[in-house]
N, C-alpha and C positions, 0 to 999 in steps of 0.2 A: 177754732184755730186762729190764732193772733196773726197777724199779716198775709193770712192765704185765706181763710173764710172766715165772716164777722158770723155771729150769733142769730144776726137778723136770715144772711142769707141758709145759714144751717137749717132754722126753722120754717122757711120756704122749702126745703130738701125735703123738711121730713111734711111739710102739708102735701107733695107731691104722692108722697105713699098713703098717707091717709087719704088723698082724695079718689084715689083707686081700689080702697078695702068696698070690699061688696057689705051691703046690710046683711048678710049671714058672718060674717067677720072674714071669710078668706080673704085675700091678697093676695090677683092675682102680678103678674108679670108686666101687665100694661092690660088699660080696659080692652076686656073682650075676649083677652088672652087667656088661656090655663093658670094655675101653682100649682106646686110641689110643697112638700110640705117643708123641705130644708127651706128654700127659698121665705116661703111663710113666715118661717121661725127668725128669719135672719130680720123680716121686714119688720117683726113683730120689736124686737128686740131694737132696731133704731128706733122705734116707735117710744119704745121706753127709754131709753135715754135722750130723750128729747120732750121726754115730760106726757105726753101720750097716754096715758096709763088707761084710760076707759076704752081708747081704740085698741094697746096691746093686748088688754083681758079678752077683749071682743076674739082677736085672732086665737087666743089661746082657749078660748072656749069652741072654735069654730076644729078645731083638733080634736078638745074632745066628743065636740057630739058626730065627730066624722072617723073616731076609732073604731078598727075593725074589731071582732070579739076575740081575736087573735094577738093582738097589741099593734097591730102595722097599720099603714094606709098604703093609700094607690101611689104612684107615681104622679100621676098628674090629674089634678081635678079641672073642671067648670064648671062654671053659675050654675049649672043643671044637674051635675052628677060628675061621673068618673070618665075622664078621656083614655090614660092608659094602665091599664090595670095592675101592673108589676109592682112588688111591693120588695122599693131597694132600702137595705138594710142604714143603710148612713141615713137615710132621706129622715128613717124612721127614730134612728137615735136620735138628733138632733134637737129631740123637743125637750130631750134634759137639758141640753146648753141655754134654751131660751128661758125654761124653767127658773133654774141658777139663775141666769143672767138677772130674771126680772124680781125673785129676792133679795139680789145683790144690789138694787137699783132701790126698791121702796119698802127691805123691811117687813112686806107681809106676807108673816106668815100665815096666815088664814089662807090664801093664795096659793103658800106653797104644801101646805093639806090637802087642797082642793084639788090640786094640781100630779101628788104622789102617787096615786094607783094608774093615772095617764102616762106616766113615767116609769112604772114599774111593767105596764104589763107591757111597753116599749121595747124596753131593756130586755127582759125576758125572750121576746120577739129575736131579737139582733144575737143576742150569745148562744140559738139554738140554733146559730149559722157559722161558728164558731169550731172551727177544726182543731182535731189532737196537735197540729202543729204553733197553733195559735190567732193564725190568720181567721175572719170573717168573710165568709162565702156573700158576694155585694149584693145578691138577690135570693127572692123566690118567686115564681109564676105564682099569677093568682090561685091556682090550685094547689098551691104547698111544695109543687116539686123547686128544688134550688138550683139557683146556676151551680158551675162547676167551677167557678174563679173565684179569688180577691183581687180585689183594688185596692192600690199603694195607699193613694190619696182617701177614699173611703176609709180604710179602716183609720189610717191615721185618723181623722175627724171622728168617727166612734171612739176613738182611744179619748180623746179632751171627752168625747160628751160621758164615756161611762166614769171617768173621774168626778163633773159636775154630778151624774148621779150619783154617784157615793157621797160627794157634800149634801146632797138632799137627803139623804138617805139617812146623814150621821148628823144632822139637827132638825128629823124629825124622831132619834130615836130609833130609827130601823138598820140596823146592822145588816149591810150585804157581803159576806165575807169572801161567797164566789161572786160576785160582781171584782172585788178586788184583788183575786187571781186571776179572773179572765184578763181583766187591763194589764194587768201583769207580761202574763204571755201573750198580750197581743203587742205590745210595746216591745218585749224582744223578741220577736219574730220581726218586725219594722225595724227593729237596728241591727239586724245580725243575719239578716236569709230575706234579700231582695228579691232571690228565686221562688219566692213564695207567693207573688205577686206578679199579674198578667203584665206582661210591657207596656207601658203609655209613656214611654222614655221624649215623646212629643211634646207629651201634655206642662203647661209649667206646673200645673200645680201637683204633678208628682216631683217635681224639685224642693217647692217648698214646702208642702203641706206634713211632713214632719216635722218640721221646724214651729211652723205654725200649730201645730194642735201639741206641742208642748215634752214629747216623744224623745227626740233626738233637740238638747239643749247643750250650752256654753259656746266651749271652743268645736267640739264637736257640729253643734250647731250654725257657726259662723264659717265653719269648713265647706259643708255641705252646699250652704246660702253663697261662697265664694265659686267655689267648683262648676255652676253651671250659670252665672251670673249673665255672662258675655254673651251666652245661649240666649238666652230670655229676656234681658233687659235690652230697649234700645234707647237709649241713652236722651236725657231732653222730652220723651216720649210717652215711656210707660213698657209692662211686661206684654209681652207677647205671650197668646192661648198657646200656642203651639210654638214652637222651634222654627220650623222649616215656612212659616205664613208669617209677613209682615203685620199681625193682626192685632192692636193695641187694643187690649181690654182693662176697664175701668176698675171692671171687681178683682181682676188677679191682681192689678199694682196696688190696690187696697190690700189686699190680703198678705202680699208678699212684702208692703210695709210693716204689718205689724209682725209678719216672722222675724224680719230686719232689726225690729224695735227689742225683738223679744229676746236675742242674741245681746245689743248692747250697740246695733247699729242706726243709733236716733240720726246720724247726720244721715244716712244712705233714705230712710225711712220719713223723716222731714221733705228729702227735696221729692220724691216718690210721691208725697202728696198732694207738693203743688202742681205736677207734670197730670196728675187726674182734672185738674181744673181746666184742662183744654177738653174735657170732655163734659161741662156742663153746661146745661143747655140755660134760656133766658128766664125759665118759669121756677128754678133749682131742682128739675129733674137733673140726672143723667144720663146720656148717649151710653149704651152698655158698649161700643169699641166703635176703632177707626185703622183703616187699611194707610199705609203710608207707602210711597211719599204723595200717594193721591189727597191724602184726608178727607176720606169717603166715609163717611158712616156708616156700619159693618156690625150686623144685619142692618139694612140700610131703613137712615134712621130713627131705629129700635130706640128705643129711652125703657130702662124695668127698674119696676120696685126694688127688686133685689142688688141693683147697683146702686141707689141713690141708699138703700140701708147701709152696703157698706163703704160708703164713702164716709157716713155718719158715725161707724164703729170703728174706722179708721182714724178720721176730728176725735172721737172721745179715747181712745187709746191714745193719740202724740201730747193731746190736753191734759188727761186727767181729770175729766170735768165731773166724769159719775163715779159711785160707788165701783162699777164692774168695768170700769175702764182698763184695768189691767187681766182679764177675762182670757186674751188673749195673748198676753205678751208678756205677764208674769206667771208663768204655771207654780209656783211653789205657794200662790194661794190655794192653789186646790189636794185633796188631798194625794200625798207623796207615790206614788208608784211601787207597790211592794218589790223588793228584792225577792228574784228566782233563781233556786241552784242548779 
């Protein structure tokens, strides 16, 4: 990003993730610490847009020799094994987006073959959580039984990733036609029956994460993103996790620029970028938040993989610099949203 981060220091960003991927390839949060496998995917995917590509395959190989025979993974792993056993449904979609993302990035397809039955038996996984109303129940206990909820923000994120799998799907030749009814009615169940989904009216990122995963777009989309603006943003600062906590997090004002960007609001989404650079640290990690008007570091501080990636997907989304730089913020590269009657 020209006048807020040079190239030099981007590439320090992304040696801070790399210098944390374990020799099995996970990724985790910071040494020592757990991943998830969303987090993983996100790391994996700054890793490749940043040129990375032998440490990205590493993380996306370290997914598949850690699928269950079911299509899911745990919640959260470490160096040794499995810390919490719950296998949530977004965590699990997620590895289509990185999939996509890293075809979109280098062109191989040998990669994205390798990569299709890890993505299939996924998917497969996540739409058999999948209610007659259209929402996605956001787990299952290790033993198969499922919670009894959806999550806003969840499903939204499954809706962009079961899109990216159907672009996999439809230049490897594998036609999934319920894959693209489910997105269907999972996408109007998220614009039309809010009551379908548990309250996290707190959380920001049930403000923006329809916006962001490509669901609810234009003027529609610029409504939504204005509507609770004053709630979540503090201004000079960055977004706030929560509403009601002065709590500036690194990865939501990343994310909730590129929903910004993804509406048509580059000016809002620009300054949103440089207000995260109060939150990088000397090495080009980043501080994952800060409590104001103390500016305390919050978890005190924390620096993760998973915010220094998307600070990097955020630089490649306001730039342009990769193929999948627009992954995010132009959904009509992926395929279209069928219409339901």
């Amino acid at each position: 990003m020209a006048g807020v981060l040079s190239a030099t220091e981007l590439e320090q960003t992304a040696d801070s993730i790399a210098d944390w991927q374990l020799p099995n390839g996970m990724i985790p949060w910071f040494p020592g610490g757990h991943a998830d496998p969303w987090n993983h995917v996100e790391a994996a995917m700054a890793l490749t847009v940043m040129g990375r590509r032998k440490e990205a395959e590493r993380a996306y190989q370290w997914l598949a020799d850690h699928q269950r025979s079911d299509g899911a993974w745990h919640q959260y792993y470490v160096a040794d094994g499995v810390e919490q056993d719950k296998l949530d449904a977004n965590c699990v979609a997620y590895v289509a987006t990185g999939v996509w993302h890293h075809h979109l990035c280098t062109g191989d397809r040998s990669f994205l073959e390798s990569m299709w039955p890890v993505v299939e038996r996924a998917v497969d996984f996540v739409l058999d959580l999948q209610l007659p109303r259209g929402e996605i129940r956001w787990a299952r206990h290790a033993d198969g039984t499922p919670w009894s909820f959806a999550l806003l923000t969840g499903s939204s994120s499954i809706c962009h990733s079961l899109r990216a799998a159907i672009a996999t799907g439809e230049e490897l030749g594998h036609e999934r036609p319920d894959w693209e009814l489910s997105a269907a009615r999972l996408a109007d169940v998220i614009r039309t029956q809010p009551d379908a989904f548990a309250p996290k009216h707190r959380w920001a990122m049930d403000w923006y994460y329809p916006v962001l995963a490509g669901v609810v777009t234009g003027q529609e989309g610029r409504t939504m993103l204005a509507s609770r603006y004053d709630t979540f943003v503090m201004d000079g600062l960055g977004v706030r996790c929560v509403s009601d906590r002065p709590w500036v997090t690194a990865a939501e004002t990343c994310e909730s620029l590129m929903a910004h960007l993804g509406v048509g609001r580059r000016d809002i989404a620009a300054e949103m970028f440089e207000w995260v650079q109060n939150l990088r640290a000397d090495d080009g990690s980043y501080f994952t938040g800060m409590v104001h008007p103390e500016r305390i570091h919050f978890p005190a501080d924390e620096r993760t993989s998973y915010t220094a990636a998307a600070v990097i997907l955020a630089a490649d989304a306001l730039s342009g610099a990769s193929p999948a730089s627009t992954l995010f913020s132009n959904h009509r590269t992926l395929p279209e949203l069928i219409t339901i009657g």
